[in-house]
C-alpha positions as CSV (number, residue, x, y, z in Angstrom):
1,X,-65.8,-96.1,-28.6
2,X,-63.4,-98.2,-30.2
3,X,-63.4,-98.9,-34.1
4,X,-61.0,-101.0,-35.5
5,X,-59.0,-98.8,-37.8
6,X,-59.6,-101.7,-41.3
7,X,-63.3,-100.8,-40.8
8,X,-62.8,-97.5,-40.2
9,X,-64.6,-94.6,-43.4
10,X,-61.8,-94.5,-46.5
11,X,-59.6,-92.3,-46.2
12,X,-59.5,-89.7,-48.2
13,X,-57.8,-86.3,-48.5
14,X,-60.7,-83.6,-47.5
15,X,-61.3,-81.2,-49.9
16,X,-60.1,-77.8,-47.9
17,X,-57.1,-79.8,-47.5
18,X,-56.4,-80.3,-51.2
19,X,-57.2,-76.7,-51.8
20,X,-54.8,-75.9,-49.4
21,X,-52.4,-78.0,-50.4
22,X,-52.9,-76.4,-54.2
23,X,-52.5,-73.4,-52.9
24,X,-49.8,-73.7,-51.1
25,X,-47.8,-76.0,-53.6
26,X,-48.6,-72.2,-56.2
27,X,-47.0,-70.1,-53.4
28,X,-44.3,-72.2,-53.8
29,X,-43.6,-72.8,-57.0
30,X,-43.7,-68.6,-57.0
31,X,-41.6,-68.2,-54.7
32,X,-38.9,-70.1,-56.3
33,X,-38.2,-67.3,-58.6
34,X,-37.8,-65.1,-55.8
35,X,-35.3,-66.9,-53.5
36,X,-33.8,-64.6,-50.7
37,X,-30.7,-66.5,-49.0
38,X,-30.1,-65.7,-45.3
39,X,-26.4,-64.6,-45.3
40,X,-26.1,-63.9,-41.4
41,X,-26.8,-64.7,-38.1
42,X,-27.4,-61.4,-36.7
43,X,-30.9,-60.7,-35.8
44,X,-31.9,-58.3,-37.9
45,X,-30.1,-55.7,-40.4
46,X,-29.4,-56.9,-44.5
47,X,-29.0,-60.4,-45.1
48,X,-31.1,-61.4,-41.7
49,X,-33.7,-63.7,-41.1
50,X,-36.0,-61.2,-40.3
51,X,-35.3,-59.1,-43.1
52,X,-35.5,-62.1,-45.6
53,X,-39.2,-62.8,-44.3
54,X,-40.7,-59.3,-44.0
55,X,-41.8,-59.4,-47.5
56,X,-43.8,-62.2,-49.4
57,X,-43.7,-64.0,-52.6
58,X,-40.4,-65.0,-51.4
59,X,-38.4,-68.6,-50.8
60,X,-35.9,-68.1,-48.1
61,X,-32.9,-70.1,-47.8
62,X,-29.4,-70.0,-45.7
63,X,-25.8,-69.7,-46.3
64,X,-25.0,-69.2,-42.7
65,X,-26.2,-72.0,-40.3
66,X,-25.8,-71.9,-36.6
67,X,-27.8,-69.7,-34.1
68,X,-29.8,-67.1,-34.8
69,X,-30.6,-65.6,-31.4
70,X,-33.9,-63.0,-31.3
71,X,-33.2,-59.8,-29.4
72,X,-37.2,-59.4,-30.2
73,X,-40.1,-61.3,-31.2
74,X,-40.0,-61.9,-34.7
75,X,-43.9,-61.8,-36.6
76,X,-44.4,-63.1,-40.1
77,X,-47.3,-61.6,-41.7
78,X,-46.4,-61.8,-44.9
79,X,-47.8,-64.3,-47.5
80,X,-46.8,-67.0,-49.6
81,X,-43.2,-67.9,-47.8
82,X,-41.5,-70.9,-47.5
83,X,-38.1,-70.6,-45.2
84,X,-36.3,-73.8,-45.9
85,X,-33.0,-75.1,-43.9
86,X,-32.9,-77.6,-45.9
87,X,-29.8,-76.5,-47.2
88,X,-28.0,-74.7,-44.6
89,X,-24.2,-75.2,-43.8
90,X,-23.4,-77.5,-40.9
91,X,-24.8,-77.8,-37.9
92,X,-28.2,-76.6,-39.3
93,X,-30.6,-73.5,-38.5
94,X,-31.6,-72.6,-35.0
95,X,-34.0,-69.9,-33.9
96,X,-33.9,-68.8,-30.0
97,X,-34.2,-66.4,-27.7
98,X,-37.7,-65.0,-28.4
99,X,-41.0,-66.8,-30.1
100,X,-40.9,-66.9,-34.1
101,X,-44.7,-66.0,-34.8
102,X,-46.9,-66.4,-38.0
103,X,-49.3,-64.2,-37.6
104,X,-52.5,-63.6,-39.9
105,X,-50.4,-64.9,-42.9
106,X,-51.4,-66.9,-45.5
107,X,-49.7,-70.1,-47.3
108,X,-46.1,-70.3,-45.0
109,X,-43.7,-73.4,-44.8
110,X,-41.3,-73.6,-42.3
111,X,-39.0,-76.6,-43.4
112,X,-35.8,-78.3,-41.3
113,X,-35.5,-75.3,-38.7
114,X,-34.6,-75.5,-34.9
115,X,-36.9,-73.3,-32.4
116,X,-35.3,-73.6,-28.9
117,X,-35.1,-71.5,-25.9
118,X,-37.1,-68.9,-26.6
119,X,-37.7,-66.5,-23.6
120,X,-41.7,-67.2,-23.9
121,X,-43.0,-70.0,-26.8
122,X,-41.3,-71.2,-29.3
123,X,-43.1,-70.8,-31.9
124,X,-46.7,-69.5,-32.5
125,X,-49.4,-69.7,-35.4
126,X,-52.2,-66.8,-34.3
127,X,-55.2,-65.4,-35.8
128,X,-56.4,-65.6,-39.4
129,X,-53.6,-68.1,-40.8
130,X,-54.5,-70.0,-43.9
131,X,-52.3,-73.1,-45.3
132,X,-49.2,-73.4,-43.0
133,X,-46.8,-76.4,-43.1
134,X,-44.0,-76.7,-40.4
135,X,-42.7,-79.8,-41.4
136,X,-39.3,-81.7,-39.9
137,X,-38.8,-78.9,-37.4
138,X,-37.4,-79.1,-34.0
139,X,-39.0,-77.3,-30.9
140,X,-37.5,-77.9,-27.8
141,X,-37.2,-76.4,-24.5
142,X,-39.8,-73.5,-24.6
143,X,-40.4,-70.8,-21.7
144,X,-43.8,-71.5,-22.2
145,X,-44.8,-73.7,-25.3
146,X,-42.9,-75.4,-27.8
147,X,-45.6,-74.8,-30.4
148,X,-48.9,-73.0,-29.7
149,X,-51.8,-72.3,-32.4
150,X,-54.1,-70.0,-31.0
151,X,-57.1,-67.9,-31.9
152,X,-56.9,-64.4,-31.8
153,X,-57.6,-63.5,-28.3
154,X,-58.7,-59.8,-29.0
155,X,-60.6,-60.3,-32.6
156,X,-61.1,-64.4,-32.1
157,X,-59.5,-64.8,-35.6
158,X,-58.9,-68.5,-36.1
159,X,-56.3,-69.9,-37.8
160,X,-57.6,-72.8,-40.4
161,X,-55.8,-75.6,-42.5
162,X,-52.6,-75.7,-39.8
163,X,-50.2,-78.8,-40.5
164,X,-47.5,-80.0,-38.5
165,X,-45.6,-83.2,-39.7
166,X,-42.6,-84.9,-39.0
167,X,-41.5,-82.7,-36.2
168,X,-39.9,-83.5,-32.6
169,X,-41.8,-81.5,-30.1
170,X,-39.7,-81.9,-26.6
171,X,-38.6,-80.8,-23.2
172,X,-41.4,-78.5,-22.9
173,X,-43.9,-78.0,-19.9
174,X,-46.4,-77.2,-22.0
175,X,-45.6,-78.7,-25.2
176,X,-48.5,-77.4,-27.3
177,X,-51.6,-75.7,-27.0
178,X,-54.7,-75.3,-29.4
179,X,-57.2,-72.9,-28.8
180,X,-59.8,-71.5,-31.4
181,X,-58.5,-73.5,-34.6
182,X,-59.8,-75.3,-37.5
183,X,-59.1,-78.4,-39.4
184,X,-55.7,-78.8,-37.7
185,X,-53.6,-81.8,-39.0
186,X,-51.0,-83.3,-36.5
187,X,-49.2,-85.9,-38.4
188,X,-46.1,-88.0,-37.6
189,X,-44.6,-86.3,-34.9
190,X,-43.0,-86.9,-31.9
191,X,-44.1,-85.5,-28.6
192,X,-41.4,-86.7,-26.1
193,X,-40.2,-85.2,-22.7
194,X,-42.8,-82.6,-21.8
195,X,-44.8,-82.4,-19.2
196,X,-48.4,-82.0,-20.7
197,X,-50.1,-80.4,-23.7
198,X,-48.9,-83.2,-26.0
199,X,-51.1,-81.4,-27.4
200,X,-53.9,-79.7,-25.6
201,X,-56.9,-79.6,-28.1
202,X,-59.6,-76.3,-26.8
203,X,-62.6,-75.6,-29.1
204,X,-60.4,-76.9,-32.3
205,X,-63.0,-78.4,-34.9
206,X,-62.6,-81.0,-37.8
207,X,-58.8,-82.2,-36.6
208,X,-56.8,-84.7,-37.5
209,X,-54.2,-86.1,-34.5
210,X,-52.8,-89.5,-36.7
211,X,-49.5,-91.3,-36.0
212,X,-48.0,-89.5,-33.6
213,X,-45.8,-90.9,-31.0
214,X,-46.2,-89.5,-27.5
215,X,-44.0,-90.5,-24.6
216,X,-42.3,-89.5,-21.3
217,X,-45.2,-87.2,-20.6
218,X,-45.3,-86.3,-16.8
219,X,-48.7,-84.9,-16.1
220,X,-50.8,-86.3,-19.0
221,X,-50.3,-87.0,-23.0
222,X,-52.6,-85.6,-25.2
223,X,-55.9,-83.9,-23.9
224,X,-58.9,-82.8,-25.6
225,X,-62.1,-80.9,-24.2
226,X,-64.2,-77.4,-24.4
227,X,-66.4,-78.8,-27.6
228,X,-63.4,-79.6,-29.9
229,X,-64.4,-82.0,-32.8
230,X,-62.3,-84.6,-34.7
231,X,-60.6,-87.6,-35.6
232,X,-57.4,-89.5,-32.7
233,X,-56.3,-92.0,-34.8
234,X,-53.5,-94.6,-35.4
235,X,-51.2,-92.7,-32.2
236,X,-48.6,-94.5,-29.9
237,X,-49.1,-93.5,-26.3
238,X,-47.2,-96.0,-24.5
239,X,-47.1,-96.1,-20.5
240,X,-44.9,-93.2,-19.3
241,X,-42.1,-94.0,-17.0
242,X,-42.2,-90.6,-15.5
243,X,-46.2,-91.4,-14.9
244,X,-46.2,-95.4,-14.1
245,X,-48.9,-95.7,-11.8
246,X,-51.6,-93.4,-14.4
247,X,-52.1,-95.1,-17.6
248,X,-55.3,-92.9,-17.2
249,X,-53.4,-90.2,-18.3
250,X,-52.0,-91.3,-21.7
251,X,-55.2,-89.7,-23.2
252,X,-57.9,-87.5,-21.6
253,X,-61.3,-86.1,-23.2
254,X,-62.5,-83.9,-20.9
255,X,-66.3,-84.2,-20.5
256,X,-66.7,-81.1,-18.1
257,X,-68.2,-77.9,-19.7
258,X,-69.0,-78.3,-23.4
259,X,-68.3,-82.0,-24.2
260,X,-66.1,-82.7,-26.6
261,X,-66.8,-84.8,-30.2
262,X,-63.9,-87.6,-30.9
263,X,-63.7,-90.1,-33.1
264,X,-61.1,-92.9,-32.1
265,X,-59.5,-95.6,-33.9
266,X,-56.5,-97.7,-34.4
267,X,-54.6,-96.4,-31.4
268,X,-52.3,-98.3,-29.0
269,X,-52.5,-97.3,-25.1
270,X,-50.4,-98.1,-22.2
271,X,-51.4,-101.4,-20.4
272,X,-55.1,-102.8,-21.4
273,X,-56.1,-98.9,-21.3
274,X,-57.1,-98.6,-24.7
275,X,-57.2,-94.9,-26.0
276,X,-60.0,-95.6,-28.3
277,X,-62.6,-96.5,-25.7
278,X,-62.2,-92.6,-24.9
279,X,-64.1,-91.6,-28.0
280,X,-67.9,-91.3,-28.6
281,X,-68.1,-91.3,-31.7
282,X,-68.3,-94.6,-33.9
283,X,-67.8,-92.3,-37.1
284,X,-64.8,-90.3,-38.8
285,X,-65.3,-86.6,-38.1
286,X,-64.9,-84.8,-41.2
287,X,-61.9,-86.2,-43.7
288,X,-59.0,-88.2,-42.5
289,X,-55.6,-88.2,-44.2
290,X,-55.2,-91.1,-46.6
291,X,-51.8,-92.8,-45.7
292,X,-52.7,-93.6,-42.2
293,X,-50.1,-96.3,-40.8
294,X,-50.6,-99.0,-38.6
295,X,-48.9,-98.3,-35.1
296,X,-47.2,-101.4,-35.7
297,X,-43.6,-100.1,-36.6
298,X,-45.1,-96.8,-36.3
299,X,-42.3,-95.7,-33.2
300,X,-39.0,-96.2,-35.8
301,X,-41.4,-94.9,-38.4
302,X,-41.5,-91.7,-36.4
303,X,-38.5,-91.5,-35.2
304,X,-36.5,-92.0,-38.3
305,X,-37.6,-89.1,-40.1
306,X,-39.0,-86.7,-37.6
307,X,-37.3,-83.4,-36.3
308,X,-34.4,-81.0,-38.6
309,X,-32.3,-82.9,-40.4
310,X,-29.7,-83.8,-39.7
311,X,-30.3,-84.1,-36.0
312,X,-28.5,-82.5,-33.8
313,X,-26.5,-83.8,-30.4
314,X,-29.8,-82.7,-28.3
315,X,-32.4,-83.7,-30.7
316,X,-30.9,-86.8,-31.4
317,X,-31.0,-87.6,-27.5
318,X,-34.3,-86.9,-27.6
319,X,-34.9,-89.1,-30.4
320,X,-33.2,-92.2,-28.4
321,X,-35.9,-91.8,-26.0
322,X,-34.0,-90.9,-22.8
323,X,-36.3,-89.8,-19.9
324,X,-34.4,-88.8,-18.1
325,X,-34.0,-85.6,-20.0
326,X,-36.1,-83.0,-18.2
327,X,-38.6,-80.4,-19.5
328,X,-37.9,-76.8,-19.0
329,X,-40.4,-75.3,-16.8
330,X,-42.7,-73.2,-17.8
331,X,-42.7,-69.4,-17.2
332,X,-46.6,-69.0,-17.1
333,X,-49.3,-70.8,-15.2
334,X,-51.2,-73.6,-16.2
335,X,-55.0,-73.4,-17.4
């Protein structure tokens, strides 16, 4: 049902949200006293990443960049961390080889990090999570997904108040799947490359999918179904060049089974296909973020500050918008 986005609810910030954000700016600020630098690229041992983020309390920087490459998963369940790359020596912070997962944990930023090539996902949020931020990260060229935020399949944990700004999320299959969460935020990002789950929304209430830019998608852009609930709002999803002929697949809510809630506003489709006449409902869903842009500009908006900076050689193709840049494959089957 399309809404223009001037007469769309004020936007404010929804409450969780600013206790989250509270909460997580205190982890922080803690944290700064306890500042663990990252003095190797080894996987584990003293001075490793997965040393520096076994305990909480902690803000983790680098003094080595270059490739860390996982020999084995690495978990997080520690609390109030923020790993920053901010600062890193040239060319920057990568994570590969196996999935970086935040599991259970409570109030984690992951800040100007690369996740690429991991043997299964890239990265992961599972379970009872509370207050994450990844935020100008790169995942490209996951086994399975670039980033997935999933329920607890055994206990059905949810993870609630999950934010991902600002990041490139590329050359994936499966670029990002959602299953079981609460009051997700997708903000600013750009989905570019993959093949599908740009991102797949599956029983996730009260989210927020605003100005993103989604493109080169070969199966479908963004999808949402199985009773999710929330807000599509002020997205580029232009005609995809490795899909011309199905500007029915920019943006898909999925009616079959347990219909899906989705209020749509301010978007731009490809064509006359506009993805606001997929909602059904003429109201904001909850709370919407406050500094909502117009997709007018919105592409160089994206682009220009999305991803780890500085970019690197691949990311920075990505960012030029090259299609011709394929998607890894995927080492699982679609559902």
């Amino acid at each position: 049902m399309k809404t223009p986005l001037k007469n769309a609810p004020t936007f404010r910030a929804r409450p969780h949200a600013l206790i989250g954000f509270l909460a997580a700016m205190a982890a922080a600020v803690h944290a700064q006293s306890h500042t663990v630098r990252v003095t190797t690229l080894a996987d584990s041992g003293p001075g490793s990443l997965r040393e520096a983020v076994g305990k909480g309390g902690r803000r983790v920087e680098f003094a080595v960049g270059g490739e860390i490459r996982l020999a084995k998963m690495l978990v997080v369940v520690a609390h109030d961390l923020v790993v920053d790359g901010t600062g890193a020596p040239a060319p920057g912070v990568t994570v590969s080889g196996r999935p970086f997962a935040i599991d259970g944990a409570r109030n984690v930023t992951l800040r100007n990090l690369r996740f690429r090539m991991s043997s299964d996902d890239n990265l992961r949020v599972i379970g009872a999570c509370r207050n994450i931020l990844i935020e100008n990260c790169s995942s490209t060229h996951g086994g399975d997904g670039a980033i997935d935020i999933t329920e607890d399949y055994k206990t059905h944990a949810r993870p609630d108040g999950v934010t991902i700004r600002n990041c490139v999320i590329a050359a994936t299959e499966k670029a990002m799947l959602v299953v079981g969460a609460d009051n997700l935020t997708l903000e600013r990002n750009l989905f570019t490359n993959n093949s599908r789950r740009n991102p797949q929304l599956h029983d996730a209430k009260g989210f927020n999918v605003v100005n993103n830019h989604i493109r080169n998608f070969a199966v479908y852009g963004l999808r949402v179904r199985a009773g999710s609930t929330g807000n599509v709002v002020g997205n580029l999803i232009p005609l995809s060049p490795l899909l011309p002929k199905r500007p029915d697949r920019a943006f898909i809510v999925d009616a079959s089974g347990k219909a899906p809630r989705v209020h749509t506003a301010g978007n731009r489709g490809p064509d006359k296909l506009s993805p606001d006449k997929q909602g059904n409902s003429s109201r904001a869903i909850g709370r919407m973020p406050s500094d909502i842009l117009s997709v007018e500009g919105l592409a160089q908006a994206v682009e220009s500050a999305c991803g780890a900076r500085p970019l690197d050689r691949i990311d920075a193709a990505l960012v030029r918008d090259n299609p011709a840049i394929e998607y890894r494959p995927s080492n699982t089957k679609d559902k």
